[in-house]
C-alpha positions in Angstrom: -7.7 20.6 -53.2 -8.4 17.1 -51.7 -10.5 16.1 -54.9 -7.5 17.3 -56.9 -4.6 15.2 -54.7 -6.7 12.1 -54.5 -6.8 10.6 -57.7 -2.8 11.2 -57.8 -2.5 9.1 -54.8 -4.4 6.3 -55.6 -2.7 6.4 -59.6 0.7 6.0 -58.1 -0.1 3.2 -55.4 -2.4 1.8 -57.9 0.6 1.7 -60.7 3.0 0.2 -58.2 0.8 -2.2 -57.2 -0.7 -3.5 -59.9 3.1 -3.6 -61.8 4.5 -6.0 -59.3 1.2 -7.4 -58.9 0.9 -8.4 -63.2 5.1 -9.8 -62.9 4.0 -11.9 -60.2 1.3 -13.3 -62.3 3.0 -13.6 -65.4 5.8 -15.4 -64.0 3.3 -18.2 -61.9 1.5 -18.9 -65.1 4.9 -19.2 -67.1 5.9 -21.8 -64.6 2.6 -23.6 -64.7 1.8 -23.9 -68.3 5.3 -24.9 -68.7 5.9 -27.4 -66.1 2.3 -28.4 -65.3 0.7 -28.1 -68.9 -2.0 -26.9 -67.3 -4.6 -24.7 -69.8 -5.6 -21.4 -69.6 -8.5 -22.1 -68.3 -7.6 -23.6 -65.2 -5.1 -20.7 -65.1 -8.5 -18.0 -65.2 -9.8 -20.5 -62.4 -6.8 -20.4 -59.8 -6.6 -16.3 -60.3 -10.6 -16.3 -59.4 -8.9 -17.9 -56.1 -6.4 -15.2 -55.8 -4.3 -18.3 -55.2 -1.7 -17.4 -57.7 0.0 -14.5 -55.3 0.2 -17.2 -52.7 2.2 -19.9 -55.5 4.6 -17.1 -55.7 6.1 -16.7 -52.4 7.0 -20.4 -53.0 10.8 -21.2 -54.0 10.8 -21.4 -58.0 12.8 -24.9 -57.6 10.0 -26.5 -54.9 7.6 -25.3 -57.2 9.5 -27.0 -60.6 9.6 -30.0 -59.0 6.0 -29.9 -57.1 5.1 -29.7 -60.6 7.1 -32.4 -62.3 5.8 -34.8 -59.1 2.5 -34.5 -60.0 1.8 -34.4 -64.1 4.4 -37.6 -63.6 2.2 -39.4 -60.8 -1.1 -39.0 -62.8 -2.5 -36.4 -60.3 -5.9 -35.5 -61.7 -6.0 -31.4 -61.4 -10.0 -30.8 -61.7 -9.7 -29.0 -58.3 -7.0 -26.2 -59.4 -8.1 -24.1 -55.8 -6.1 -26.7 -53.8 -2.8 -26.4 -56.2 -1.4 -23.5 -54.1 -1.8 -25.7 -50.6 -0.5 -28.6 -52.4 3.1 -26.6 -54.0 3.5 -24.8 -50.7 4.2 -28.6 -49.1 7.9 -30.5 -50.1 8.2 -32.4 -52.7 9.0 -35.2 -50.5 5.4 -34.9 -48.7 3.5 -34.7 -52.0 5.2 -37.9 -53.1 4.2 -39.7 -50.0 1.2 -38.7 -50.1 0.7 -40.1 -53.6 2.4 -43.1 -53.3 0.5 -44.4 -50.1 -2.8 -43.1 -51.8 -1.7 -45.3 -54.6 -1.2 -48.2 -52.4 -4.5 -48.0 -50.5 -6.3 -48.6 -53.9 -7.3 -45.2 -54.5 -7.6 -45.2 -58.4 -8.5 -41.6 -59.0 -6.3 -39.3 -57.0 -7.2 -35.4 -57.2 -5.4 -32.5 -55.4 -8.1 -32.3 -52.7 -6.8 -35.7 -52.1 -3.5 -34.7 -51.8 -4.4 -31.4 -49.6 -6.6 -33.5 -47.0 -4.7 -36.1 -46.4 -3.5 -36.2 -42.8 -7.3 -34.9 -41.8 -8.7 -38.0 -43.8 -5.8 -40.7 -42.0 -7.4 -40.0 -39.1 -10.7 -40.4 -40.3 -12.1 -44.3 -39.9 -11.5 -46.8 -42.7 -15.4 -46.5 -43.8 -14.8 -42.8 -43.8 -11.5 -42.9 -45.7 -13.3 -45.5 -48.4 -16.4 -43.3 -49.0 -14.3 -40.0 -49.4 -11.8 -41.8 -51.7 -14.4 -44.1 -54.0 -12.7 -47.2 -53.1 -15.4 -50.3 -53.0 -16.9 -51.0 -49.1 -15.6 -54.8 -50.0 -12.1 -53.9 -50.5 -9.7 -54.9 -47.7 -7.4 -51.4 -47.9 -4.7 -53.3 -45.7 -4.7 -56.3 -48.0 -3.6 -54.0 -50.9 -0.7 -52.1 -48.5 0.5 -55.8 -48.1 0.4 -56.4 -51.5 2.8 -53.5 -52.6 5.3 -54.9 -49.7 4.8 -58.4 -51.9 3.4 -60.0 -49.8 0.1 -62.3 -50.4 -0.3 -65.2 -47.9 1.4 -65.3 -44.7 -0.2 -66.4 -41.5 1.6 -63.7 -39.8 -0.7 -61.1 -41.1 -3.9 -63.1 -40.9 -5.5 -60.7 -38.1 -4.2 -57.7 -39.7 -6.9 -57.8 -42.4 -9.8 -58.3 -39.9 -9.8 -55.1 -37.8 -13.0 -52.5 -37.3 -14.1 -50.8 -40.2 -14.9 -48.1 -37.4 -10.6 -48.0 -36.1 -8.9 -45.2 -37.7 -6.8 -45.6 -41.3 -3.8 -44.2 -39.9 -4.0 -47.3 -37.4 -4.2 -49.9 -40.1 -1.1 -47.8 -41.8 1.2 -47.6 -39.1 0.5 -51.3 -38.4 1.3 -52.4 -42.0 4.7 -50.5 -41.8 5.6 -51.3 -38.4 5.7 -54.8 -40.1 7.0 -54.2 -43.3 10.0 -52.5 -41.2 10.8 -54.8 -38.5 10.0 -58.2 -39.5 10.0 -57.8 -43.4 12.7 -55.1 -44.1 14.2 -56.7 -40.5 14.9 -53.1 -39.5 13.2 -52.1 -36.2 12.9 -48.4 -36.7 12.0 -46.8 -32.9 11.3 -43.2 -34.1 8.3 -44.2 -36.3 5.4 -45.3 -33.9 7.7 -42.6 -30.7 6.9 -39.5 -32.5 3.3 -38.1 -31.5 3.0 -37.1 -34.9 3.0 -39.5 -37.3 5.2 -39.4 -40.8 3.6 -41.1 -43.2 5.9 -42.9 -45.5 5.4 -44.7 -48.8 6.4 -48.8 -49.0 7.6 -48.1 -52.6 9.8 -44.9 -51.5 10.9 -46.6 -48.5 12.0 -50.0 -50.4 13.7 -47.3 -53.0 15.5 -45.9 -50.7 16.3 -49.2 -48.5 17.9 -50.6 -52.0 19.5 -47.3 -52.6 21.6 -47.1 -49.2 22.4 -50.5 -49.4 23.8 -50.5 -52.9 25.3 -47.3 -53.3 26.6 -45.8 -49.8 27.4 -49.6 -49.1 25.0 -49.5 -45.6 24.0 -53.2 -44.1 21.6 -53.8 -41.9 23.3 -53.5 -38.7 24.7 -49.6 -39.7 21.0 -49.3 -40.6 19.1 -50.1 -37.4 21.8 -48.0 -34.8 20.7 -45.3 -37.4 17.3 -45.3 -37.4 16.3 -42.0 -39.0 18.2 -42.7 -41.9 14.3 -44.0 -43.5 13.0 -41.0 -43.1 15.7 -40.0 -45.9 14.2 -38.8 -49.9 15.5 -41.7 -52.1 15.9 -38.6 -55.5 17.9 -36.6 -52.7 19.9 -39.1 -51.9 20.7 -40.1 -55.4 21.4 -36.4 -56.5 23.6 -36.0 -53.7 25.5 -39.1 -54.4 25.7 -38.2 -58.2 26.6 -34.5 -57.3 29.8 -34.9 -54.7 30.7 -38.3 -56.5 34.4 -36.9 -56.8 34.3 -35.9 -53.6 37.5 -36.1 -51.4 37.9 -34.8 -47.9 40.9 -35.7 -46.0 41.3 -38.8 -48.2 38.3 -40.1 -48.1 35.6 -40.4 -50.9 31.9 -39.9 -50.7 30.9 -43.2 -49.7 33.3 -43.2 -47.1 32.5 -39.7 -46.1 28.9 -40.5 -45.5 29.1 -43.4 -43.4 31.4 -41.3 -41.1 28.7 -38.6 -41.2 25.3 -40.3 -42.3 23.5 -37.1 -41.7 25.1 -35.5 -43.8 22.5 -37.1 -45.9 19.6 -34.8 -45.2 21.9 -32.0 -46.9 20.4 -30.5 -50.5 23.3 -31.3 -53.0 23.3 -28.3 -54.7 23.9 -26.4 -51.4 26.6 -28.6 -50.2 28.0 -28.4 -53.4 28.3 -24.7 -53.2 29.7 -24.9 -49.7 32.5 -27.4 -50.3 33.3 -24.5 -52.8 33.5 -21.9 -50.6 35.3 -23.8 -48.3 38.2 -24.2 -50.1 37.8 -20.5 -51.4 37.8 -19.1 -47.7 40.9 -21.5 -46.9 38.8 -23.9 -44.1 40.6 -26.9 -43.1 39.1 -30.3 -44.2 39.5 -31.6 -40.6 36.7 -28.7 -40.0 34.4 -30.4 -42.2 35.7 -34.2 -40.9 34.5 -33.1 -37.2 31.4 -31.2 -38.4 29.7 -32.3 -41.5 26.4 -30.6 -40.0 27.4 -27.1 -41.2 27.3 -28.0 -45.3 23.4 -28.3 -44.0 23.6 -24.0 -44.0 22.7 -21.3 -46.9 25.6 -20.4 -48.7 24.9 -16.4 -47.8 24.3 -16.9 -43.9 27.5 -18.8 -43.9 29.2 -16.5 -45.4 27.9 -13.5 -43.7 28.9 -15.1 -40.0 32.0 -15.9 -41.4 32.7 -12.3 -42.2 31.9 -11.2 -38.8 33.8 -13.5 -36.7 36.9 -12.6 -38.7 36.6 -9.0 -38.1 35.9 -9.7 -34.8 39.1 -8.7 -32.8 38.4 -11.5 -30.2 36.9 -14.2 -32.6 39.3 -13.7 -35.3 42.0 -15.5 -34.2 39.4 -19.3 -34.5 39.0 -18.6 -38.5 41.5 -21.8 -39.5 40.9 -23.3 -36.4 39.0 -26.9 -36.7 36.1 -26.2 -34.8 35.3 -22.8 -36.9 32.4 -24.5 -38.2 30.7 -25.4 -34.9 31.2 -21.9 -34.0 29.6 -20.7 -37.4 26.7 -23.1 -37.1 26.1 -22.0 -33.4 27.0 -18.4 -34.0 23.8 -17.0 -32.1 25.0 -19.1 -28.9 28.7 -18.1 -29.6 27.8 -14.1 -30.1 25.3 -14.4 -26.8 28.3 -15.5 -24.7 30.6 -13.0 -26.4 28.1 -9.9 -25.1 27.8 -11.5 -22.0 31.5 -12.1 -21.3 32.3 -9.0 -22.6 30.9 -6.6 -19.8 32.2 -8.8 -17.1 35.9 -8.1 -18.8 36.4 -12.2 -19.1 36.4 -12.5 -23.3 39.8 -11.9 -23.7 40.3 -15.1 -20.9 37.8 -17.4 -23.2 38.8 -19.8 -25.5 36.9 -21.4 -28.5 35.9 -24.5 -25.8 34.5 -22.2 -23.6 32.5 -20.5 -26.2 31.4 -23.7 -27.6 30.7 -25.4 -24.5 27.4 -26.7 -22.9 25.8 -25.2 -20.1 27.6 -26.1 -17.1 30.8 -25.9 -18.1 30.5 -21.8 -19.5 29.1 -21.5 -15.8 31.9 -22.7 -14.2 34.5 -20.4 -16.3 32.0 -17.1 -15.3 32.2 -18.4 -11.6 36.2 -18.8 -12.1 36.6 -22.5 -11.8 38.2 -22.4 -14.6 40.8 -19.7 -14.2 43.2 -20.8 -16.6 43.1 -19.4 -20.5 45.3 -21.4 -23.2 45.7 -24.6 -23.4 48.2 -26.4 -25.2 46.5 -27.7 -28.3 44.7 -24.3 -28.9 48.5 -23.0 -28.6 49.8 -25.3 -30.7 47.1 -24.1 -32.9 48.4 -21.0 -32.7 51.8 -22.0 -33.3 51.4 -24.2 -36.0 48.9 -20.9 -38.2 50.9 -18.6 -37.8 55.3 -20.0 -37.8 54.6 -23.0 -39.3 54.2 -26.7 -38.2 57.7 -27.1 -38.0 57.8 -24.5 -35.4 55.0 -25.9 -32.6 58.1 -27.5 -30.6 58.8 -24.5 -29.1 55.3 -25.4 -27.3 57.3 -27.1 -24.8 59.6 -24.1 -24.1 56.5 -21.4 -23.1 55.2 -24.2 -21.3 58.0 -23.9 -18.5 56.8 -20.1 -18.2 55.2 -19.9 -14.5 52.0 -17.9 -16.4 51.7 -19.6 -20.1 48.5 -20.5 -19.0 46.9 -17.1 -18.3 48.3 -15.0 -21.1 44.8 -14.5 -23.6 45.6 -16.5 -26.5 44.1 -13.5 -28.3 47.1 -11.3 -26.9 49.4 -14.3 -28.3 47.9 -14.2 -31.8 48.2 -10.7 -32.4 52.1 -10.5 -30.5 53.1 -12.9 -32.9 51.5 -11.2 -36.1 52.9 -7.8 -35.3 56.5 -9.8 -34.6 56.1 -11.1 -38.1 56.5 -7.9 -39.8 60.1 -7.1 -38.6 61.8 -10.6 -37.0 62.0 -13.9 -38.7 60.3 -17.0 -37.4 63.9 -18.7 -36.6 63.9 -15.2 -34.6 61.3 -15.6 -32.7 61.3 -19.2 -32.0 65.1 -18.0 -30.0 62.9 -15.5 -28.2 59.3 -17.4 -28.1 58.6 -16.6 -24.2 58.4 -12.6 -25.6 54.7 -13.3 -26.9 53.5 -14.0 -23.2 54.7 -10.2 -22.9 52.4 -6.8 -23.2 52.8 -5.9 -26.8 53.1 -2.2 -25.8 55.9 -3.2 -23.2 57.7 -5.1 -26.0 57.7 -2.9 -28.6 58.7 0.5 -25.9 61.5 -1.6 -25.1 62.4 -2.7 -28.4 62.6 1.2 -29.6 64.7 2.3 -26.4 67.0 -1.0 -27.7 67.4 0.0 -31.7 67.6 3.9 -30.3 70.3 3.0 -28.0 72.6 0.4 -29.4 72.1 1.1 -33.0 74.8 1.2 -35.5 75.4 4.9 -35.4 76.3 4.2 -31.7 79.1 2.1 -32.6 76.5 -1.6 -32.3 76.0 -4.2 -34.8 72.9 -6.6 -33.3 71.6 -9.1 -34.9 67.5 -9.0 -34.7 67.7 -12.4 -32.3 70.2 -10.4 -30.5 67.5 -7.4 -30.0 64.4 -9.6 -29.2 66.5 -11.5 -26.2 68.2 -8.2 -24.8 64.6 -7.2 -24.8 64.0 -10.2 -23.0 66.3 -9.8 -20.5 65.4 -5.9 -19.8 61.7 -7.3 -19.6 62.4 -9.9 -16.5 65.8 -8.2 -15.2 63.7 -5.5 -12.9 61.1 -8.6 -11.9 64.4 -11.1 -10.9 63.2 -13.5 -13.9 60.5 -14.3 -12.0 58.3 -14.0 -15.0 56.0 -11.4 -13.1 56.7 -8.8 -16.2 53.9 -10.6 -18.4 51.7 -8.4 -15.8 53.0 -5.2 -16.6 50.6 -2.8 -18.1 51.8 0.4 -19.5 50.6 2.9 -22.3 51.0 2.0 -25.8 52.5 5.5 -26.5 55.9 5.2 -26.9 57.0 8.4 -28.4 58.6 9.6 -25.2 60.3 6.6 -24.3 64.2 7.1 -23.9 66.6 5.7 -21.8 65.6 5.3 -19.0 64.1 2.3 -19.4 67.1 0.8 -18.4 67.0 2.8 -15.0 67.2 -0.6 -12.6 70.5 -1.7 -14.7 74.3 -0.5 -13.1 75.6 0.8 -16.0 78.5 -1.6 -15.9 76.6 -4.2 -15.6 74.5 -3.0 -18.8 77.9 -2.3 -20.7 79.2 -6.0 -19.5 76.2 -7.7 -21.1 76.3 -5.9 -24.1 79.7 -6.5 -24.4 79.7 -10.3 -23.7 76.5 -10.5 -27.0 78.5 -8.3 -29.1 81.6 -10.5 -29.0 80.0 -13.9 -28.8 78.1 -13.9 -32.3 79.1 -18.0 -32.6 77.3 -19.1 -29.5 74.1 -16.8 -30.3 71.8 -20.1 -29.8 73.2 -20.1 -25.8 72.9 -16.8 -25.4 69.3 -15.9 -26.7 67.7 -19.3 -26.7 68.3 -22.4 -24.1 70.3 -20.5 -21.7 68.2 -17.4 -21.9 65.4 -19.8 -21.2 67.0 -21.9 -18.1 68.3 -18.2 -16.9 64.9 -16.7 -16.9 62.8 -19.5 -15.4 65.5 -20.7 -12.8 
């Protein structure tokens, strides 16, 4: 029986194998002959390396445009067991890495070259010129000057005299500590800070100088208070200029949208591209992307994936057109840690997008209750403004002379108002605005007992502004308008509810109010909005 099974086994993990295993193969080679024009040969060699399985968990563009870099740069590919080390690095490295070979004097350069580089910078110059086949009585730093243009300068006279036994990264970072600060006149901090070094190429650097200076319109002085700007890829830089050319965000064109954001810089085109799309798609404000330009730095799926989630999240939800959404999607680990941790303690329905965006301290302080107040103004004006309009965020100033505006969850706000819309105007509920700072099941028990009671079977004809401020006036009438009844908790079933809501009302005095709304239609404004308003906060 185990003789019998065995063979089975192995033919079926065999055949699974080996099927992905000859696709993964077929495809590398595909890619190499075409973009590399590399022989078969040297494609028999890298598959005695079993280097080919490692090409393929390399992103098909990094590995078009590994290729490209290196059949256009003259790379001699004798040693095809280092390709796989050499594709697995961005194209940005491998260009450097040429380049600054180049500019040494290295005549000859070979992937091995490419692969040991940083090992052989720190290797001493004799070192670096026996590994390399450069002449013992070449000056390496003479021929770095050169490619800067410069030939005779007194300046540099003891640069070309140092130990053949001091390291070659040395005699780099001295030539481009020159070239940037008294040559390009751009003293660049980060380069000589950073324990590790970056090795950039003169000829990619003065590319890239000409390239910010011409086409984002960058002068010198914009250039040194932004330092890691060189550190930028000159070709990314000009695809992403070329790409968003007809670019506009809140009036303002590419150029003038990277100067705001220079950072923005680092961004691959073809992603931001895609994201400005689905910007527009999922209805973001531009002002989000004016105050944060880092998020177009994101995948297009992980964006879109924590965007989902926040908007079925009952307490994030209410943020998704806010202006800070994109902080809060770029920082969504930090933002959902807080959420789980607030949640337990019963405080998420109290936070506000600042506190889940804030630093440190300040998130401290509102756990502690320091901070024991919930909306704000702008984020209710925010409020305001998504969901009645903009023309309707001057009723800000009316909830603002509530006693409690400012501890009614903005959450509760958002949804009161959404669940208002369905049935009552915004003119409606702009009359009535302090009924959002109400429990919704409070509101709508009373607004049932209301319709139930003085419907038109009954003999009533209200108006839906009449409604909402008799509902008002039955919410605050049992607290003496003291606006206490925005604490009142009851259950949201409100099948049973009858009359007797209205249980703390003389029934003359009930019958006199009704009365007096019924018969004064033509001053409905003083009776459901202003004077409602003075009446209930006096």
């Amino acid at each position: 029986m185990f003789g019998l099974s065995l063979p089975n086994r192995v033919v079926r993990i065999y055949t699974g194998q080996s099927v992905l295993y000859f696709c993964t193969r077929v495809r590398v080679t595909s890619l190499l002959i075409e973009h590399l024009n590399i022989n078969h040969s040297a494609i028999e060699k890298l598959k005695k390396t079993e280097r080919d399985t490692l090409i393929a968990k390399i992103p098909e563009k990094q590995i078009v445009r590994n290729c490209t870099i290196l059949q256009n740069m003259g790379v001699n590919l004798e040693h095809i067991e280092y390709l796989a080390c050499c594709l697995s690095l961005q194209p940005i490295i491998i260009k450097n890495r040429i380049a600054i070979l180049k500019e040494m004097g290295v005549k000859s350069i070979g992937l091995q070259h490419i692969f040991g580089f940083s090992n052989r910078m720190r290797k001493s110059l004799k070192c670096f010129k026996r590994s390399h086949n450069i002449p013992v009585n070449q000056n390496i730093m003479q021929n770095l000057l050169n490619y800067m243009g410069i030939t005779n300068s007194k300046d540099i006279q003891n640069f070309t005299e140092f130990n053949p036994n001091i390291r070659t990264g040395d005699y780099y970072q001295t030539c481009m500590l020159y070239y940037k600060t008294i040559y390009l006149n751009l003293h660049d901090p980060l380069f000589y800070k950073n324990r590790k070094m970056k090795y950039q190429s003169i000829t990619e650097i003065s590319k890239l100088v000409h390239i910010l200076k011409t086409e984002c319109k960058f002068d010198n002085e914009f250039l040194k208070e932004h330092p890691y700007l060189l550190n930028l890829d000159a070709a990314n830089v000009e695809e992403f200029l070329t790409e968003l050319k007809g670019l506009n965000i809140n009036g303002n064109n590419v150029n003038n949208f990277v100067k705001k954001f220079p950072r923005i810089l680092f961004c691959k085109a073809d992603k931001a591209k895609e994201l400005l799309e689905l910007y527009n798609l999922l209805g973001i404000p531009s002002q989000a992307l004016s105050s944060y330009a880092c998020a177009l730095k994101m995948d297009k799926e992980i964006f879109l994936e924590r965007f989902m989630n926040i908007g079925n999240s009952n307490e994030l939800g209410v943020w998704l057109q806010h202006r800070r959404i994109l902080p809060m999607i770029y920082y969504y680990k930090t933002v959902m840690n807080r959420v789980n941790y607030l949640r337990p303690l019963n405080c998420l329905y109290n936070a506000n997008i600042q506190t889940l965006l804030s630093d440190k301290t300040y998130f401290l302080r509102f756990v502690e209750g320091d901070i024991f107040y919930t909306a704000v103004k702008k984020h209710l004006v925010y409020i305001l403004r998504k969901e009645l309009g903009e023309d309707k965020t001057y009723v800000i100033y009316s909830i603002m002379r509530h006693p409690y505006w400012k501890h009614v969850s903005l959450v509760h706000i958002d949804k009161m108002l959404r669940r208002l819309k369905k049935y009552y105007s915004a003119d409606d509920i702009c009359k009535n605005i302090h009924i959002i700072l109400y429990p919704r099941s409070k509101v709508a028990s009373v607004l049932n007992s209301l319709r139930r009671e003085y419907s038109p079977k009954n003999g009533y004809n209200f108006t839906s502004t009449q409604y909402l401020a008799l509902c008002l006036y039955i919410l605050e009438r049992k607290y003496h308008f003291s606006g206490d009844a925005v604490w009142q908790t009851v259950s949201t079933d409100t099948s049973n509810v009858g009359p007797n809501v209205f249980k703390d009302i003389c029934k003359n005095e009930s019958d006199n109010l009704v009365e007096y709304i019924c018969k004064n239609d033509n001053i409905l404004f003083n009776v459901s909005g202003v004077a409602w308003l003075e009446y209930l906060l006096r």
